[in-house]
TIKOLGU-146414 format. One record per residue (C-alpha): residue in one letter; x, y, z. Coordinates in nm, 3 decimals. Layout:
// residues N
+--------+---------+---------+---------+
: residu :    east :   north :      up :
+--------+---------+---------+---------+
:      A :       X :       Y :       Z :
...
+--------+---------+---------+---------+
This chain:
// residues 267
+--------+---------+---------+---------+
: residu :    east :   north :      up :
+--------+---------+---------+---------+
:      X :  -0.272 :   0.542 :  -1.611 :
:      X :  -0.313 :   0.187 :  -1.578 :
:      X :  -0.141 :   0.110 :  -1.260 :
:      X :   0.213 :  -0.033 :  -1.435 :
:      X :   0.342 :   0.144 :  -1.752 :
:      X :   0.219 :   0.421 :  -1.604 :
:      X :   0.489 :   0.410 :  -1.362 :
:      X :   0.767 :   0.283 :  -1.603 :
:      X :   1.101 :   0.497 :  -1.540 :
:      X :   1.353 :   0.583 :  -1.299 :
:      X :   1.175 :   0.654 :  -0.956 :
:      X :   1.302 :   0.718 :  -0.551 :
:      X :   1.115 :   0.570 :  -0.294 :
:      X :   1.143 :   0.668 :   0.028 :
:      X :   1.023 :   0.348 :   0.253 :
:      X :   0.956 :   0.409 :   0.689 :
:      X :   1.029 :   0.085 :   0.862 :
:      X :   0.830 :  -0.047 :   1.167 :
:      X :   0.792 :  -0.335 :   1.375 :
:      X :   0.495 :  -0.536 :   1.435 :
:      X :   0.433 :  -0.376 :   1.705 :
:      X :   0.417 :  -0.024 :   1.520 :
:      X :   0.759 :   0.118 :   1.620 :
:      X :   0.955 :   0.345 :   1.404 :
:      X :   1.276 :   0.209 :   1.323 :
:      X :   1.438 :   0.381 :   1.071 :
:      X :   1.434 :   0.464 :   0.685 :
:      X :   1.525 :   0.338 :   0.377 :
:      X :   1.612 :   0.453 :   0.035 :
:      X :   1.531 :   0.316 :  -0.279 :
:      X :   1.599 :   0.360 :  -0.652 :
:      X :   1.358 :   0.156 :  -0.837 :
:      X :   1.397 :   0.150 :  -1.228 :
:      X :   1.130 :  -0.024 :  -1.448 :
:      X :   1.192 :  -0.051 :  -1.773 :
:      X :   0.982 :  -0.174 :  -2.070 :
:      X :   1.082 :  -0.497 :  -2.243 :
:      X :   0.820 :  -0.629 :  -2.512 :
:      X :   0.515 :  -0.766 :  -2.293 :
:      X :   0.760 :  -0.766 :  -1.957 :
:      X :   0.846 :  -0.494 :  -1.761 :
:      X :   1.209 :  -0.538 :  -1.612 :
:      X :   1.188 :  -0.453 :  -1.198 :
:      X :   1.514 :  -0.352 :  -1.064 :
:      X :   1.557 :  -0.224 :  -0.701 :
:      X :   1.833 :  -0.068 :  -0.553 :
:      X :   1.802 :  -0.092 :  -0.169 :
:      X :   1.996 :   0.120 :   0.077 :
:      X :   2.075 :   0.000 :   0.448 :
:      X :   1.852 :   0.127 :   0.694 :
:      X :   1.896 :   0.451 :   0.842 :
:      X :   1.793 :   0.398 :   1.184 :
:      X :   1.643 :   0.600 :   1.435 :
:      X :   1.772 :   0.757 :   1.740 :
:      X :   1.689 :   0.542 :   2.081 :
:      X :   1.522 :   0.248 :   1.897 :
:      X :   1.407 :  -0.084 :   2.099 :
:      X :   1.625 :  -0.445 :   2.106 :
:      X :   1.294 :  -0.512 :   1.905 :
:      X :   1.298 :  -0.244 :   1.625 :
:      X :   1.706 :  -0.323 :   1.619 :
:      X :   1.610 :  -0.723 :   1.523 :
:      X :   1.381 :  -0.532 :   1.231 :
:      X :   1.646 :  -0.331 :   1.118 :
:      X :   1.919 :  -0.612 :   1.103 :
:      X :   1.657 :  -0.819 :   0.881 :
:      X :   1.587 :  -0.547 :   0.659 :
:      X :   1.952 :  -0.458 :   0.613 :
:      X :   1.981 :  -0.811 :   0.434 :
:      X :   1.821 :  -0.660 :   0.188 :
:      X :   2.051 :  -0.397 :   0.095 :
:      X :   2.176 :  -0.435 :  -0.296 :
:      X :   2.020 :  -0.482 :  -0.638 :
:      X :   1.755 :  -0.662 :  -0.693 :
:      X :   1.578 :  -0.757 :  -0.989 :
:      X :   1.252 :  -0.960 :  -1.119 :
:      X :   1.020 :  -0.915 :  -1.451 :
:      X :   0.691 :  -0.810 :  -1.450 :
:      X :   0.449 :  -0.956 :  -1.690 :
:      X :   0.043 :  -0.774 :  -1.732 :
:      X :  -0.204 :  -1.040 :  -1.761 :
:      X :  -0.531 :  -0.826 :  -1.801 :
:      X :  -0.560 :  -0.668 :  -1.481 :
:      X :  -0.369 :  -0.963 :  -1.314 :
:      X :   0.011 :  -0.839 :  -1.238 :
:      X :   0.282 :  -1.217 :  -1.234 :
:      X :   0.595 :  -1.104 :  -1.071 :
:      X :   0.822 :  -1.413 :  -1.222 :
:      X :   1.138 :  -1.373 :  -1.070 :
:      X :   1.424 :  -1.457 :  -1.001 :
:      X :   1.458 :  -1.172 :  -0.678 :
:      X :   1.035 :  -1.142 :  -0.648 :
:      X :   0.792 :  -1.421 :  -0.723 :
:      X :   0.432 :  -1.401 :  -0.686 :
:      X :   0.146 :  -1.216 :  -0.807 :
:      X :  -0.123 :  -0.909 :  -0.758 :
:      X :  -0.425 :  -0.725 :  -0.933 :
:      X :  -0.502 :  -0.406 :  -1.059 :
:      X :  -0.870 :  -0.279 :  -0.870 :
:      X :  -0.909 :   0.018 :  -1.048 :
:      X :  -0.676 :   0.290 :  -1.226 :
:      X :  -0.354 :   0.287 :  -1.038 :
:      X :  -0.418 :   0.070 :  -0.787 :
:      X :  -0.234 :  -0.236 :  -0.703 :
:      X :  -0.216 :  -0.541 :  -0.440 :
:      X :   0.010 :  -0.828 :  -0.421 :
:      X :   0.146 :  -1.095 :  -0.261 :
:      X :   0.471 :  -1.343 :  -0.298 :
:      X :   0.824 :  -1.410 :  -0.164 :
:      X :   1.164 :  -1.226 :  -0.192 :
:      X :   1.358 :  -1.555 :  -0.246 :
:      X :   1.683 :  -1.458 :  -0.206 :
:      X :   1.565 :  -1.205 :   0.110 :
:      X :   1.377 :  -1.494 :   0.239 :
:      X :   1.050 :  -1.340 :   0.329 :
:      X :   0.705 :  -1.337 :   0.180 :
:      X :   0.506 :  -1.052 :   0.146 :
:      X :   0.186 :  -0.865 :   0.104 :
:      X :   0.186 :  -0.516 :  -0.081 :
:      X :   0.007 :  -0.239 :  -0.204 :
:      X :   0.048 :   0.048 :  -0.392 :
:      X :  -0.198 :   0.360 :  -0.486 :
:      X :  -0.132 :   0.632 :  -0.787 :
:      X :  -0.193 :   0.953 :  -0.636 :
:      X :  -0.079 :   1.139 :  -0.898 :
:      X :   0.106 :   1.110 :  -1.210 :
:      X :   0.464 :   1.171 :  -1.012 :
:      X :   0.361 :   1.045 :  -0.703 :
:      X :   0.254 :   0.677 :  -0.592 :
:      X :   0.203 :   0.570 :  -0.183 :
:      X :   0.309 :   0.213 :  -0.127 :
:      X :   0.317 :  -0.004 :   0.119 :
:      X :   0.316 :  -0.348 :   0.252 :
:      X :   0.474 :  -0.636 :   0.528 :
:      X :   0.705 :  -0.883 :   0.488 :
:      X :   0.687 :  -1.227 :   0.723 :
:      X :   0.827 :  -1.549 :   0.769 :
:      X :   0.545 :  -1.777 :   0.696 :
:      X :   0.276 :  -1.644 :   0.878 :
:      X :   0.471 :  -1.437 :   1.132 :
:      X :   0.495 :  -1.079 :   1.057 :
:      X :   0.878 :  -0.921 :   1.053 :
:      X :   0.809 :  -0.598 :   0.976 :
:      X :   0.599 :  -0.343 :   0.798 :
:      X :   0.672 :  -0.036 :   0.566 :
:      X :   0.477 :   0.305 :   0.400 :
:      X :   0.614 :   0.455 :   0.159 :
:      X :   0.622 :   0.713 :  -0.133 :
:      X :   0.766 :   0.734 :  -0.483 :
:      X :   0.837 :   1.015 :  -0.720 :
:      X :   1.021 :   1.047 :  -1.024 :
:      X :   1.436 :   1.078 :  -1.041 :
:      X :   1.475 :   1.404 :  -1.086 :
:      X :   1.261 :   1.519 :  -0.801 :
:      X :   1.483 :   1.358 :  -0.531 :
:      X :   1.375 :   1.129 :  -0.219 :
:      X :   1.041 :   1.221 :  -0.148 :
:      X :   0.884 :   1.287 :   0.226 :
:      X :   0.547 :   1.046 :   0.328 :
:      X :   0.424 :   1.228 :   0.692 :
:      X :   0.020 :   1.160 :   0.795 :
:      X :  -0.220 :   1.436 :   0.787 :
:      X :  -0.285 :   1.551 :   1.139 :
:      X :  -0.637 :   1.627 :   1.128 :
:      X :  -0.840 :   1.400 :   0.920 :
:      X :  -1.210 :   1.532 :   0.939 :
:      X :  -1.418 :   1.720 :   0.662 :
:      X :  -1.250 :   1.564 :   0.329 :
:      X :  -1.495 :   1.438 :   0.077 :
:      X :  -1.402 :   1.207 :  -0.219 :
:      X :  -1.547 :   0.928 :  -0.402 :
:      X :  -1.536 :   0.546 :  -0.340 :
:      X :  -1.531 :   0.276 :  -0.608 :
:      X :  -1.750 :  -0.046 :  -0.569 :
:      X :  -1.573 :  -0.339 :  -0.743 :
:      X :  -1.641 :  -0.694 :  -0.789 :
:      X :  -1.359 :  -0.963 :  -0.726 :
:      X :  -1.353 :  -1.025 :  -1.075 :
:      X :  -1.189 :  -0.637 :  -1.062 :
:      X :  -1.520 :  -0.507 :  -1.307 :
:      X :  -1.650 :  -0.159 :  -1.095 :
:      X :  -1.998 :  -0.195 :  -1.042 :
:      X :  -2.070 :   0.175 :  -0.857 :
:      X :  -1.919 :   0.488 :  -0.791 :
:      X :  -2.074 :   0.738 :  -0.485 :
:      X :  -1.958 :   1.045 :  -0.285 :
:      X :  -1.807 :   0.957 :   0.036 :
:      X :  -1.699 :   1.160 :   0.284 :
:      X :  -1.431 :   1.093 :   0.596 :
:      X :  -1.711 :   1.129 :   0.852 :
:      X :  -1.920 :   0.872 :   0.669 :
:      X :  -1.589 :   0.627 :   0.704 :
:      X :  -1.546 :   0.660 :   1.107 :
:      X :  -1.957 :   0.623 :   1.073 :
:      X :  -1.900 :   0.293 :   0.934 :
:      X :  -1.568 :   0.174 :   1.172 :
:      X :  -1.784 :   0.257 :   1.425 :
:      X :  -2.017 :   0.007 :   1.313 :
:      X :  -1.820 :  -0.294 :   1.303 :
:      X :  -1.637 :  -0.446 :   1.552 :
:      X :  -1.231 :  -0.507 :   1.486 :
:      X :  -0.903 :  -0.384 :   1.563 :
:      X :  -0.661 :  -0.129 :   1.375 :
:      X :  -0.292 :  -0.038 :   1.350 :
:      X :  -0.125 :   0.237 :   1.304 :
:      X :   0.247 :   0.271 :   1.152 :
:      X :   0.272 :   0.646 :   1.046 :
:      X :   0.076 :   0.711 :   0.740 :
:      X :  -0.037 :   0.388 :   0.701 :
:      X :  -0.347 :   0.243 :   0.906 :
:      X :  -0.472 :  -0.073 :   0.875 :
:      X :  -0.836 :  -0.225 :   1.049 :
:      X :  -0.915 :  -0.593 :   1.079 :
:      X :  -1.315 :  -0.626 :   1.143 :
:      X :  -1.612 :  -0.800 :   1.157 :
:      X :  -1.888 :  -0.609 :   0.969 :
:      X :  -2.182 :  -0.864 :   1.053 :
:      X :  -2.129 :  -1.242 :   1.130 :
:      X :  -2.015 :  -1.365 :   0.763 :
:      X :  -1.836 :  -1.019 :   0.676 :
:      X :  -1.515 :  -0.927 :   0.722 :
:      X :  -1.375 :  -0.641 :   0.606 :
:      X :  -0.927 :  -0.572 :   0.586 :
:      X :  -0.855 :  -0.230 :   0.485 :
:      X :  -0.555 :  -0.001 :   0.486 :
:      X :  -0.581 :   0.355 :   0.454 :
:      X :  -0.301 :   0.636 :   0.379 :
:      X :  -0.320 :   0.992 :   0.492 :
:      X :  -0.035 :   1.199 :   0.271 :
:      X :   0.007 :   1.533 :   0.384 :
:      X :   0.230 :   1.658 :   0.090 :
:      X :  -0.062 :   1.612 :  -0.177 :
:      X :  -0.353 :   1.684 :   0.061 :
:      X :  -0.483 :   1.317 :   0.029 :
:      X :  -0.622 :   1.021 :   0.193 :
:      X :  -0.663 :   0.694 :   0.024 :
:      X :  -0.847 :   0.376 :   0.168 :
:      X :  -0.872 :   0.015 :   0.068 :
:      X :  -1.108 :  -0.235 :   0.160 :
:      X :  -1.113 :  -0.600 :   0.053 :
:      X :  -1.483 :  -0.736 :   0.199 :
:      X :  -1.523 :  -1.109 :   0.249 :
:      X :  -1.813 :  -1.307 :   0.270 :
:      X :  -1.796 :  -1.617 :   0.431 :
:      X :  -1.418 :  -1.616 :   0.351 :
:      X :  -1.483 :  -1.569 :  -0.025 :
:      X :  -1.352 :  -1.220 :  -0.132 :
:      X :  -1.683 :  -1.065 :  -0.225 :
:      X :  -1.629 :  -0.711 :  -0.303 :
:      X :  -1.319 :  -0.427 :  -0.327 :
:      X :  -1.412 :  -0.095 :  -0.215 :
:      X :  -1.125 :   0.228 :  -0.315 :
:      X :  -1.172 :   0.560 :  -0.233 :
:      X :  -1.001 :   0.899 :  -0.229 :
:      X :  -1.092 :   1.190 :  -0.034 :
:      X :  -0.931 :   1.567 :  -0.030 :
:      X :  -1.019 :   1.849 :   0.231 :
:      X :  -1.260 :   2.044 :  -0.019 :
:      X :  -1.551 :   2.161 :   0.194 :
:      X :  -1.875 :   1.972 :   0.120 :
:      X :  -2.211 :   1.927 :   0.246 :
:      X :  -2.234 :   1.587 :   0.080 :
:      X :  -2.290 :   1.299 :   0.366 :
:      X :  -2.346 :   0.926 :   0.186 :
:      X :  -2.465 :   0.644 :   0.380 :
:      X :  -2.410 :   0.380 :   0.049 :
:      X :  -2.151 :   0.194 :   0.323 :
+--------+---------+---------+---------+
C-alpha cells in the first residue's frame, strides 16, 4: 500500500460527530469515490445529514447544524508529490504527508464548508482504513470526528473502542520529519501508559479516538492521537514530537492483543 492508490475505489465511511467538549452528537454517512486520473487522483464525497442522537445538548445541536452544511457532493483532486499529499481544490485545499505505509496527516480548508481542518487517516487493513480529524474556524475548534472506511460492497462499516486496552504488543516506527524511518522496536500497551505517565499533559477522549497534548521534558512536546478498533482487534497511535517547536521526530505504532512477554523501554 502506499497510503493513496491504495485506497482508490468506491468506499463508505461511517464518521461519529462530537463536540469540543467530547459529546456524541450524531452520525454521518459517507460515500467517498477516488478515482485515478493520470498523476491526480479525483476526491469526490458524498455527505449525508447528520443522524443525530437521542437527548443531545443546545451545544452538540450547534455541531450538528454546522455539520449539516455540509451535506452534498463534494469534490477536490489529489496530486502525490513523493510522500507529500496537495489537495488542490476547488471543495478541499491544503496539504498532508505520508509517515509510513498507509498513514496519512493533513491539514487545509473546506472552502465552500468554510472550515479548516486537521486530519488523519491510518490503513489497518487492505479494506479497512480509521480516519479522523477536527474542523475549526480559525483557531477555534467546531467539532471533531472518528471514523472508519471499507469498501462498497461491504456496506457502512461500525468504529466502537476496545473496552479493555491492556496486554497488546505491536511495533512502533521511529521517523524523521523528513518522513525517512530511522528504527523499528517492539512496543507494548503497558510500555505506552509507562511513558503518558511520564510526561505531564492533558488528553481527550471522543469514542475511539484519543488524543494527549504533553510536555515530555522542557523543549519536548509530544501531540498524539490514538485509535482503539474493536472490529479488527487493533489499536493504532500517532505521535508528532517537537523540539523546541521544530517537528523533530514521528513515532507510529500498532499493537494487537497477542500475548507477549516482550516489555521495551526504547520510549
Amino acid at each position: 500500500m502506499n497510503g493513496t492508490t491504495s485506497f482508490v475505489g468506491d468506499w463508505l465511511v461511517s464518521e461519529y460527530l462530537y463536540t469540543p467538549a467530547g459529546e456524541y452528537a450524531g452520525l454521518i454517512h459517507q460515500r467517498r469515490l477516488l478515482q485515478q486520473r493520470g498523476e491526480m487522483i479525483r476526491v469526490v464525497q458524498i455527505c449525508e445529514p447528520v443522524q443525530i442522537a437521542e437527548g443531545i445538548s443546545p451545544q452538540a445541536q450547534e455541531v450538528v447544524a454546522i455539520m449539516n452544511r455540509r451535506v452534498g457532493e463534494f469534490v477536490f483532486d489529489l496530486k502525490l508529490e513523493g510522500q507529500a499529499r496537495h489537495y488542490l481544490g476547488q471543495d478541499v485545499v491544503g496539504s498532508g504527508f505520508l509517515w509510513c505505509d498507509g498513514v496519512i496527516t493533513a491539514r487545509g480548508i473546506w472552502p465552500r464548508f468554510g472550515y479548516n481542518f486537521t486530519s488523519f487517516s491510518i490503513m489497518l487493513a487492505p479494506n479497512r482504513q480509521i480516519t479522523g480529524g477536527t474542523f475549526f474556524l480559525a483557531n477555534q475548534q467546531v467539532a471533531t470526528l472518528s471514523g472508519v472506511a471499507e469498501p462498497d460492497p461491504r456496506g457502512f462499516p461500525v468504529l466502537a473502542p476496545i473496552v479493555s486496552l491492556a496486554g497488546f504488543r505491536g511495533v512502533c516506527q521511529v521517523i524523521s520529519s523528513d518522513g525517512e524511518l530511522l528504527e523499528r522496536f517492539p512496543v507494548t500497551s503497558e510500555d505506552i501508559d509507562a511513558m503518558y505517565g511520564r510526561m505531564q499533559g492533558n488528553r481527550k477522549r471522543y469514542g475511539a479516538l484519543t488524543e494527549w497534548e504533553a510536555v515530555a521534558f522542557p523543549g519536548q512536546i509530544v501531540s498524539a492521537i490514538e485509535v482503539s478498533d474493536q472490529v479488527s482487534g487493533q489499536i493504532a497511535g500517532l505521535w508528532k514530537i517537537f523540539q523546541d517547536e521544530k517537528l523533530h521526530q514521528v513515532r507510529f505504532y500498532t499493537l494487537t492483543a497477542e500475548s507477549s512477554t516482550c516489555h521495551c523501554e526504547k520510549w
